[in-house]
C-alpha positions as CSV (number, residue, x, y, z in Angstrom):
1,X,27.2,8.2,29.5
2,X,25.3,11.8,30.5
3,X,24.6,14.0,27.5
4,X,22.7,16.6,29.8
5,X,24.9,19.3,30.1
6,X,25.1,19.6,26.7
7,X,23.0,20.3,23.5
8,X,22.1,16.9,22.6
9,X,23.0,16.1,18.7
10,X,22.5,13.2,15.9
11,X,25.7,11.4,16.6
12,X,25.0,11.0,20.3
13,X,22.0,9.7,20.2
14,X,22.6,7.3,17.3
15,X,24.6,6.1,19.6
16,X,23.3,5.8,22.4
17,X,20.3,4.0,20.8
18,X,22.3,1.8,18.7
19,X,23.8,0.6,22.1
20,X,20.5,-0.3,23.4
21,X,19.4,-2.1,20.2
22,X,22.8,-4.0,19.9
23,X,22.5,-5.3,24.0
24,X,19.1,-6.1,23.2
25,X,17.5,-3.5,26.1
26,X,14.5,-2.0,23.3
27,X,11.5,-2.0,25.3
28,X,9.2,-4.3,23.1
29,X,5.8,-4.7,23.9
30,X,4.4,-8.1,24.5
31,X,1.7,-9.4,21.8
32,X,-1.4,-10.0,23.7
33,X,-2.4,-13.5,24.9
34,X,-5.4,-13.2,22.9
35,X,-3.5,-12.2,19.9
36,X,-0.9,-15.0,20.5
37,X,-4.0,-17.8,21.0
38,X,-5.8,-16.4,17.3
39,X,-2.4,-16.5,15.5
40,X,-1.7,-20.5,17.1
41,X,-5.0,-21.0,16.4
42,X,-4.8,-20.1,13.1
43,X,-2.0,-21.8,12.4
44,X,-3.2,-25.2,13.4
45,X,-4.3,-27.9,11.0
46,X,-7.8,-28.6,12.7
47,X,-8.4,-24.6,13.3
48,X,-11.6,-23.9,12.5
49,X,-14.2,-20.2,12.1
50,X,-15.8,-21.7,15.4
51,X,-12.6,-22.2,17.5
52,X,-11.0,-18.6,16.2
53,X,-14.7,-17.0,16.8
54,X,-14.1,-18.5,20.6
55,X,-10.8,-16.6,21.0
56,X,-12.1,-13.2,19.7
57,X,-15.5,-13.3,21.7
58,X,-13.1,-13.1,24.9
59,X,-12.0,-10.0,23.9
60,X,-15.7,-7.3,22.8
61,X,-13.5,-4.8,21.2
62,X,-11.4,-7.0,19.2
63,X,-14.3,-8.9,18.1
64,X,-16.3,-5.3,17.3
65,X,-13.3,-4.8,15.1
66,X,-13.9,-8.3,13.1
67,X,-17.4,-7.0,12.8
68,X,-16.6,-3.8,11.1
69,X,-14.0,-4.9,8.7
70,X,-16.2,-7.6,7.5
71,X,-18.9,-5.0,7.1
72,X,-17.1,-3.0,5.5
73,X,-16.6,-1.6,1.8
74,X,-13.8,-3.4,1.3
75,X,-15.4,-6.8,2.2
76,X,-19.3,-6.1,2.6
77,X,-21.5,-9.2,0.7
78,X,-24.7,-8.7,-0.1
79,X,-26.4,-8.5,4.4
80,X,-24.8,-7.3,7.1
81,X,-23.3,-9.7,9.2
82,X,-23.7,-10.1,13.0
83,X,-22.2,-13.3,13.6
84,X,-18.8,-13.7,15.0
85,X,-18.3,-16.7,13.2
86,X,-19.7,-15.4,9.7
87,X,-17.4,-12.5,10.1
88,X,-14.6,-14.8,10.4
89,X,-15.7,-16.9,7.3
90,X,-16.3,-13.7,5.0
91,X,-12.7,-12.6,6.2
92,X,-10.9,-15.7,6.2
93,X,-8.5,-16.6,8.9
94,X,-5.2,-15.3,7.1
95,X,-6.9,-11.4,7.4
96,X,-8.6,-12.6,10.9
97,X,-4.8,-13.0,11.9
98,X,-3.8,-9.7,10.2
99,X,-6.6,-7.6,11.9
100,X,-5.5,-9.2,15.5
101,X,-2.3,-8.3,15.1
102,X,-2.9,-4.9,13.7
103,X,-4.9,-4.1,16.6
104,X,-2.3,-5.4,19.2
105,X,0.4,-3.3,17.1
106,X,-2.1,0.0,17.1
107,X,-2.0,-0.2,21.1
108,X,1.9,0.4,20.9
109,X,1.4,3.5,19.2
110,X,1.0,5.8,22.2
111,X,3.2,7.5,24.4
112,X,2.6,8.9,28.1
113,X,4.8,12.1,26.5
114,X,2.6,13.9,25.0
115,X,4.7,15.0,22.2
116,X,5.5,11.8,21.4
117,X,2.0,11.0,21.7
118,X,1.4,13.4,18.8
119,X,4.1,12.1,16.5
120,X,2.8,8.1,17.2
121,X,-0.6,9.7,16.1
122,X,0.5,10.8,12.6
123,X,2.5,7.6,12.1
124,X,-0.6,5.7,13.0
125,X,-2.3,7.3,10.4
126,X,0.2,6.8,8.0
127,X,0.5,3.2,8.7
128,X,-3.1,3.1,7.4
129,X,-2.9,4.6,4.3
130,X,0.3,2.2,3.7
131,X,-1.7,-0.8,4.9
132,X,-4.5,-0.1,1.9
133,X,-1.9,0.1,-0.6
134,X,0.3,-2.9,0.1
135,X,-2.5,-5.1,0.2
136,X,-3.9,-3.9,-3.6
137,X,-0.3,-4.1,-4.6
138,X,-0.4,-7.5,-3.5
139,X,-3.6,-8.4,-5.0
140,X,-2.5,-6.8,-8.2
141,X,0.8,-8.7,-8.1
142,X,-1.6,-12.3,-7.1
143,X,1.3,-12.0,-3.8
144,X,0.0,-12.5,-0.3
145,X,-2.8,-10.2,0.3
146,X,-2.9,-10.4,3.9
147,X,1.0,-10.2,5.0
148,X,1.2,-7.0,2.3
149,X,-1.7,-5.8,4.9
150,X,-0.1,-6.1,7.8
151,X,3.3,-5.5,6.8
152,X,2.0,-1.9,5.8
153,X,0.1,-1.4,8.6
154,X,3.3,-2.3,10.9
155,X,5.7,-0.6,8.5
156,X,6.3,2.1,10.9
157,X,6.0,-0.5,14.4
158,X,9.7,1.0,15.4
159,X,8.7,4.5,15.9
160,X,7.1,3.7,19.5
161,X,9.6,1.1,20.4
162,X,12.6,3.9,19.9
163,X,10.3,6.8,21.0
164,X,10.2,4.8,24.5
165,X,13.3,3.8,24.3
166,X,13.7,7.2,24.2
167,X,11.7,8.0,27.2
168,X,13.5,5.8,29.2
169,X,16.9,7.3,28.5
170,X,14.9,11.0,29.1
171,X,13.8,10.0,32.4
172,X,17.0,8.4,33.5
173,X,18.8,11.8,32.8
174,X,20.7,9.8,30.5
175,X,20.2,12.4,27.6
176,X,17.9,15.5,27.4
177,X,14.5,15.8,25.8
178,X,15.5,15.7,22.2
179,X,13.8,18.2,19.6
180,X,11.1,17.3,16.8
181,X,14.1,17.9,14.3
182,X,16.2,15.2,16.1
183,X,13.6,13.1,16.3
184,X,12.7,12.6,13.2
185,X,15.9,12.5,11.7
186,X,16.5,9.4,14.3
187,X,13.4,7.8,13.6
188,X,14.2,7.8,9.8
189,X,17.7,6.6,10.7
190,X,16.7,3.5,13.1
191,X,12.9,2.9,13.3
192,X,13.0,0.3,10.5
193,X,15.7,-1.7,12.4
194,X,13.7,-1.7,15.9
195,X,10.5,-2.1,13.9
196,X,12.1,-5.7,12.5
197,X,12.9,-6.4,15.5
198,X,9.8,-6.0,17.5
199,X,8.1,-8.2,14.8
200,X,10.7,-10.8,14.9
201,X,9.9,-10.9,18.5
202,X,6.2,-11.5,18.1
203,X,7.1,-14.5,15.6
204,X,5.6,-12.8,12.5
205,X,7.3,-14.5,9.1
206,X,10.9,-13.2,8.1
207,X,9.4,-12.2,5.2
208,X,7.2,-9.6,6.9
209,X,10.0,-8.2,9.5
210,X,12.7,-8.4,6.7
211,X,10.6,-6.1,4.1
212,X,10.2,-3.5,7.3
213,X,13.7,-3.6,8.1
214,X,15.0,-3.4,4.6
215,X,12.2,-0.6,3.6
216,X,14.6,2.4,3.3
217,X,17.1,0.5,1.2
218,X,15.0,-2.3,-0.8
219,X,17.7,-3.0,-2.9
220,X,20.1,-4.4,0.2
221,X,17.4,-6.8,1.0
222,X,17.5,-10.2,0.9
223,X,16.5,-11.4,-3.0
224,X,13.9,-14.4,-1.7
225,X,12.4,-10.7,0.1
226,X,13.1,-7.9,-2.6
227,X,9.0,-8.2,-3.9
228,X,7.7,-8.0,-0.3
229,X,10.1,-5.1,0.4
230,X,9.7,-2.8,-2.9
231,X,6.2,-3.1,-1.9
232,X,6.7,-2.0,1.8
233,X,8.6,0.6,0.2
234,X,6.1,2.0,-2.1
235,X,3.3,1.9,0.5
236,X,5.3,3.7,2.9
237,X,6.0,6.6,0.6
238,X,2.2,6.6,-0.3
239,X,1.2,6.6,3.6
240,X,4.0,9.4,3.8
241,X,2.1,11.2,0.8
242,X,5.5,11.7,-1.1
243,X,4.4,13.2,-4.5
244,X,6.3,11.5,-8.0
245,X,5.4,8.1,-6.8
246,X,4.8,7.0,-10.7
247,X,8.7,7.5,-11.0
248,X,9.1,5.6,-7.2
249,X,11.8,2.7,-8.1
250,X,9.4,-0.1,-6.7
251,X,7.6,1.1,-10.3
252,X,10.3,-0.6,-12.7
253,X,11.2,-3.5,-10.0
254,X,7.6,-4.8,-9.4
255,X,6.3,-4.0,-12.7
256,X,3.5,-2.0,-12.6
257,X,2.1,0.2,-15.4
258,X,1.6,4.0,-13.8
259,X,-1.7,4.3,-15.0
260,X,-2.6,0.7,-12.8
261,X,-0.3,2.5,-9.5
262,X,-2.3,5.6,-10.2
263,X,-5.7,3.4,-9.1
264,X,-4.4,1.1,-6.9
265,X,-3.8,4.3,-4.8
266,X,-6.7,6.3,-5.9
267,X,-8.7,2.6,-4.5
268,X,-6.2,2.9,-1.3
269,X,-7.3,6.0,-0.8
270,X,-11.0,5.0,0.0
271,X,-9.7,1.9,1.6
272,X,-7.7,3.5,4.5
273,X,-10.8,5.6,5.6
274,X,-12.5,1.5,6.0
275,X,-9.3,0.2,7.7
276,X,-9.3,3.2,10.2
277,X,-13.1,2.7,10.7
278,X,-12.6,-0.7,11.8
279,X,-9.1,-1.0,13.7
């Protein structure tokens, strides 16, 4: 199907993209083998600070990254630490996990297009700002800290896996370049749906990949998943700095008192700035 002689609209490329996610052709990146060994690591019964420390040391930048976060505001004790292995222990493994990942998921957040480049960079940044918030939610809630982390921070993971999707099509003369407009209006439409998968694909819990795929409609989740996905919901809006979010529906549904949103995010605020520091 060749859409280039003609002015490429919203129903053509919903479908052509809904044909590539229903045959399974997304490109979706890889996890990195050192990201894979932490998270098995992690996971097994005898895993230890020591034995993760050993993973991340193969990898300087990923273990700069440990480094910072667990220097950081949000988790600073009383010295800075140096050690690898301290870090770990200050950050505990489930967050160790969470930062891995969230750096394996910030390298698919480029584009070799340029203006795609540009729109992966704002996302990026927005991911942030939802990543601070879901993880006070959670803390406020006593949920899962860590997974509210990183379910923010990967909120928006479909964005690059549709923009190169995308790409693909462009360069195959399949479709023409689409416009910002377009874009964005797919990328609303079918970034949550690519997003869950990606995330699927790189064995995160359902939990996680369900509340990202469910995000635009929380109340068509999945009920054992409704908490985790008002929450993705709520973040998202505050990383999209939507205005009103007192009135958000996730307000009523996860019971929360304005006045205790209006710090969590004033908190998440200061937060973000560490996250971005340190991924």
């Amino acid at each position: 199907m060749s859409a280039t002689a003609n002015a490429l609209d919203f129903e053509t490329l919903s479908s052509l993209l809904m044909e590539e996610i229903n045959a399974g052709r997304l490109t979706l990146p890889v996890m990195p083998d050192v990201a894979t060994k932490v998270k098995q690591e992690a996971a097994s019964p005898t895993s230890s600070a020591k034995k993760l420390s050993q993973i991340i040391a193969t990898d300087g930048a990923l273990a700069a990254r440990i480094l910072k976060m667990a220097n950081s505001a949000i988790y600073a004790g009383l010295s800075e630490i140096k050690n690898l292995d301290l870090a770990i222990g200050r950050l505990g493994s489930a967050m160790v996990v969470a930062l891995v990942i969230g750096a394996a998921g910030k390298e698919t957040f480029r584009s070799e297009d340029r203006g795609f480049n540009e729109i992966l960079g704002h996302a990026w940044r927005r991911a942030l700002a939802a990543s601070a918030a879901s993880r006070l939610l959670a803390v406020q809630l006593k949920d899962d800290a860590e997974e509210a982390f990183l379910a923010g921070l990967l909120h928006a993971s479909g964005e690059p896996v549709l923009l190169e999707t995308i790409r693909t099509l462009v360069l195959a003369g399949t479709v023409e370049r689409p416009e910002e407009e377009l874009l964005t209006q797919v990328l609303s439409e079918y970034a949550y749906l690519a997003g869950s998968r990606l995330l699927a694909k790189w064995g995160l819990p359902e939990s996680l990949f369900t509340a990202v795929e469910f995000q635009g409609n929380p109340g068509d989740a999945p009920e054992a998943y409704a908490r985790n996905t008002w929450m993705v919901s709520l973040s998202a809006a505050f990383g999209r700095g939507e205005d009103g979010l007192s009135e958000h529906p996730a307000i009523k549904q996860l019971g929360i008192e304005p006045e205790t949103l209006e710090g969590i995010l004033e908190q998440a605020r200061l937060d973000a700035r560490e996250i971005a520091h340190s991924l």
